[in-house]
N, C-alpha and C positions, 0 to 999 in steps of 0.2 A: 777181136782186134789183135793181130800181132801188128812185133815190129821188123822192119824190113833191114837186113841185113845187108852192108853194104857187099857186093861183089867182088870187092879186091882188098878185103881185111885178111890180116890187120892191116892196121895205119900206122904202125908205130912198132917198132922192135927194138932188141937191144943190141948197143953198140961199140963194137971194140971191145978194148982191154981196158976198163974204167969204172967210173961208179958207175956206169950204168950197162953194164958189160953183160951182167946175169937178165936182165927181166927186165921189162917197163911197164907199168900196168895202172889201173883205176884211178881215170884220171879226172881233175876239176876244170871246166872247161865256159868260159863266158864269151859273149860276144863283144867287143867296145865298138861303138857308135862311132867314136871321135877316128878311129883310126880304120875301121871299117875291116876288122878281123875276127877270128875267133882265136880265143888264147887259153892255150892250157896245159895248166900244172900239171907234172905227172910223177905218179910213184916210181923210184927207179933202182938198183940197188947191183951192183959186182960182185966180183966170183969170191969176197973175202968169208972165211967160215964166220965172221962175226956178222955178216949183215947186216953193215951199216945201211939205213935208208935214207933216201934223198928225194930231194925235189926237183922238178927238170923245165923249162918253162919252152914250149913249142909257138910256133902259129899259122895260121892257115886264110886262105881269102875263100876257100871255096869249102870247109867245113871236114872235106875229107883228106885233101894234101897238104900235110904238116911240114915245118922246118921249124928245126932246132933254131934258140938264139942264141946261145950258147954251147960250149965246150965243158963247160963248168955247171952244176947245180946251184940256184937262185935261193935254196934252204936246205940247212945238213942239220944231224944230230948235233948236240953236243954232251962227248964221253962224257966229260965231268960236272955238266949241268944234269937236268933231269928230266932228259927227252933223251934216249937211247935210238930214236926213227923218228921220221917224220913220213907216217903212214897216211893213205888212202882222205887225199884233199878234196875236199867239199869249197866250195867257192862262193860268195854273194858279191855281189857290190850297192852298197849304199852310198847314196852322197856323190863324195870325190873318190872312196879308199875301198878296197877289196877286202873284204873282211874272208880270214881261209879257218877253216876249222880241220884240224889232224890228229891224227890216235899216236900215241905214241908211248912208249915203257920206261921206266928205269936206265935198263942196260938192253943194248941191241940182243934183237931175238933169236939169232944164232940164224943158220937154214934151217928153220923150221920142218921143213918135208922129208928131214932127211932123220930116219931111224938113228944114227949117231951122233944126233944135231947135241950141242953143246954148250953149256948154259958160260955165259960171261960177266954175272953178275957174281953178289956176295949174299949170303942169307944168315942174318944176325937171328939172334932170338929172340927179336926183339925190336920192335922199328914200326916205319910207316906199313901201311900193308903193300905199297905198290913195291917198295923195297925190296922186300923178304918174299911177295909172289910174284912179281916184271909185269904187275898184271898190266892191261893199256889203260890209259885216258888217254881224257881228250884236252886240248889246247887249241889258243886259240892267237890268230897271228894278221898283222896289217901292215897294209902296202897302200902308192897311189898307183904303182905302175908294176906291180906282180914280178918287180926285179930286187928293191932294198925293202927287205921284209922287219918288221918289230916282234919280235915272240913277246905275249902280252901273259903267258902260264894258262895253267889249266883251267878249264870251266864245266869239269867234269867233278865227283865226287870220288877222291882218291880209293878211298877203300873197295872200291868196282870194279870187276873188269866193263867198261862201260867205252865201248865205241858204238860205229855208223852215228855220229853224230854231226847235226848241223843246224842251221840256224835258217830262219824265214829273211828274205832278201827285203821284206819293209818291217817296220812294228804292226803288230794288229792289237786293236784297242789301247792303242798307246804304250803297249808292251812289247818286246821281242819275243820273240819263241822260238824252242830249240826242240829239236827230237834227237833221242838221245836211245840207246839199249843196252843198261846193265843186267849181264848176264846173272847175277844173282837174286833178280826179281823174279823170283818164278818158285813155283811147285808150295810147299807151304807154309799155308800165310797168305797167297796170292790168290789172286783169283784164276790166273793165269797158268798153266802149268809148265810153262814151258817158257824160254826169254822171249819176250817181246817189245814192242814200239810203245814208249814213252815221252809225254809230253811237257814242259814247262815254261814258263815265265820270269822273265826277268827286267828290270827299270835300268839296269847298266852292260848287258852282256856278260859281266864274269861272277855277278852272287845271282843265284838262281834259287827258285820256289820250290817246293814239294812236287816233283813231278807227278801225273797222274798216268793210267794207263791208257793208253789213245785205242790199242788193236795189239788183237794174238792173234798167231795163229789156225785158221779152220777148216784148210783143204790138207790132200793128203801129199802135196807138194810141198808142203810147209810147216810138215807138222813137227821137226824138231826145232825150229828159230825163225822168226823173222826179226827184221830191221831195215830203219833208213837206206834209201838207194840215194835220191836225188834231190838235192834244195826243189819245195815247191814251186811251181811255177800256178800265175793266175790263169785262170779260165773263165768262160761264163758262168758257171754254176758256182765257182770258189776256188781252191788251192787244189791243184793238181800235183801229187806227189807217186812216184816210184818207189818201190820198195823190192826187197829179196825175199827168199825165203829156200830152208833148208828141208830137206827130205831125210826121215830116218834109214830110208830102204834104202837108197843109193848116195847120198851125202851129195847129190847136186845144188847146187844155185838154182836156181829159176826168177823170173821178174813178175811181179803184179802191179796195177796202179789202183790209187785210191783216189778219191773227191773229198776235202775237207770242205765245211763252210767256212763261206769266208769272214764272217765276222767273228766265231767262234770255231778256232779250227781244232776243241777236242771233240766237235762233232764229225763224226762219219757218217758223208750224204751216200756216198756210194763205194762200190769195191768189185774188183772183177773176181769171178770164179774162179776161172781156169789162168795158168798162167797166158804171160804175152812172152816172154823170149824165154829157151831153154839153150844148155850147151846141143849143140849137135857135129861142126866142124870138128876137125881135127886139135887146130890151134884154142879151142875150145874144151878141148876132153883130153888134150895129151900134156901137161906143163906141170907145176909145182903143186899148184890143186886142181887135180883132175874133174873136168864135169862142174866149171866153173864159168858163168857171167854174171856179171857184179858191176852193175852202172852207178855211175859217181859222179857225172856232171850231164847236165840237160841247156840247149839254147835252143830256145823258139825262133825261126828269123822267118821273113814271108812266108808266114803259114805253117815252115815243116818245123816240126820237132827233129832233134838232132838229139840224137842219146847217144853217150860216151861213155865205154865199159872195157872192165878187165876180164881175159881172156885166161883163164885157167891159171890165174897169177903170174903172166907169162907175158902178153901182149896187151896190146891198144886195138880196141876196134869201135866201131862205129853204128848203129840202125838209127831207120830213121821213119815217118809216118804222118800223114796232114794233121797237120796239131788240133784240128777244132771236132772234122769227123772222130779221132781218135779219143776227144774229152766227149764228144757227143755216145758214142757207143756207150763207154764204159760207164756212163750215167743213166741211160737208155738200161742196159743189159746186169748195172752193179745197183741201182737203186735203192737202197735199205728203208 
């Protein structure tokens, strides 16, 4: 099973001479019922060498043609607080309120892509460790209406570099549950050699359990990283979740999906082989990380899956696929 790429992506580029001027990319993307749209957060960031990151809020009646609702970003850093960006939004809604989960540093990450990128922080000899290495967490932020947002801090473990993280859109077993990837869970000591997809529990969202290890890496598309792509979505079999994964040979993205159960979801029912979406376009292989899709938000609406991903750190785009044959194959063909 792949997925089907829309035909006139991206959907979203960047605009003017503004915060959102350099890129717009890996975006968080829900549907609301009440209003009868699709709405979505996106990462966005201008041509300033410090790379401030922002958040941008679009929306759409028909899942592919977007409009901005603003002129303005709906969520900014703040320099002298301790979120440096407001990276790569994951979305849920519970309740009435939109629970957003974002990665975010210290001090803004400079243009990273660029050989004489330039660090804009300070490194004491001494301090937290996010301090002294910009590494990212993760944070965590609530809205009723994806426009006046609350930064509630982090729900990551600072000492990590620890993104793709997000949270399950109900409790299971009375608990939340987050997946989470700190990159220094690996090689040894681990079982794991390599970072991979971590799972945990919490009774309030911000104090979290001993995470466990959910899934590593085991094709040769993935064999230097995976991690969180897309807040799970339910199916018949359980929790249907998207994920990435990195290659050593050529440093591409690629996308797989998994099946958790649903009562216990650090079980793996199923997992596809091969990937489902690779870069291949241009807007895909030519941008800030080359050879890059990186899905960040999923809505299911009459049937189709709708997956929303960044484009080489560059763009907005869109595939899309019948959401039930789609859970059926991969159950069918990933079975464990």
């Amino acid at each position: 099973m792949k997925l089907n790429k829309y035909d006139k992506n991206p959907i979203l580029t960047a605009k003017g001479d503004s915060w959102e001027g350099l890129c717009v990319l890996n975006p968080a993307v829900v549907y609301d019922e009440k209003d009868q749209e699709f709405k979505m957060l996106y990462r966005a960031a201008g041509n300033d060498l410090t790379h401030y990151i922002h958040l941008g809020l679009a929306v759409s009646k028909d899942g592919f043609h977007f409009e901005r609702v603003s002129d303005q970003p709906v969520l900014s850093p703040d320099p002298k607080g301790v979120d440096g960006g407001c990276e790569d939004p994951r979305l849920v809604k519970m309740g009435d309120y939109y629970y957003l989960t974002y990665a975010c540093r210290t001090f803004a990450p400079g243009q990273y892509w660029r050989k004489d990128c330039e660090y804009f922080g300070f490194k004491p000899e001494f301090g937290p460790t996010m301090l002294i290495n910009n590494n990212s967490l993760t944070s965590l932020a609530i809205s009723k209406d994806l426009k006046d947002w609350k930064k509630l801090g982090r729900i990551t473990d600072s000492r990590f570099d620890d993104r793709d993280v997000y949270i399950f859109p109900e409790k299971v077993g009375g608990k939340f549950v987050r997946i989470s990837r700190p990159m220094e869970w690996c090689g040894e000591g681990f079982t794991n050699e390599n970072p991979a997809i971590w799972i945990a529990f919490s009774d309030d969202l911000m104090e979290w359990g001993t995470p466990t290890l959910l899934m590593a890496g085991k094709e040769w598309w993935e064999d230097a990283k995976i991690g969180g792509s897309t807040p799970p979505v339910r199916c018949k079999y359980g929790w249907m979740m998207l994920y990435h994964g990195v290659c050593k040979k050529d440093g591409a993205y690629r996308v797989g999906a998994v099946i958790l159960d649903e009562k216990d979801p650090t079980k793996v029912l199923a997992r596809t082989k091969d990937f489902i979406m690779e870069p291949e376009f241009s807007f895909e292989t030519d941008g800030y990380y080359n050879g890059c899709v990186f899905p960040t938000g999923i809505v299911v609406k009459d049937g189709l899956m709708y997956v929303y991903y960044g484009a080489a750190d560059k763009f907005v785009c869109v595939a899309t696929a019948p959401f039930e044959e789609f859970c059926d194959q991969i159950y069918k063909e990933g079975k464990l």
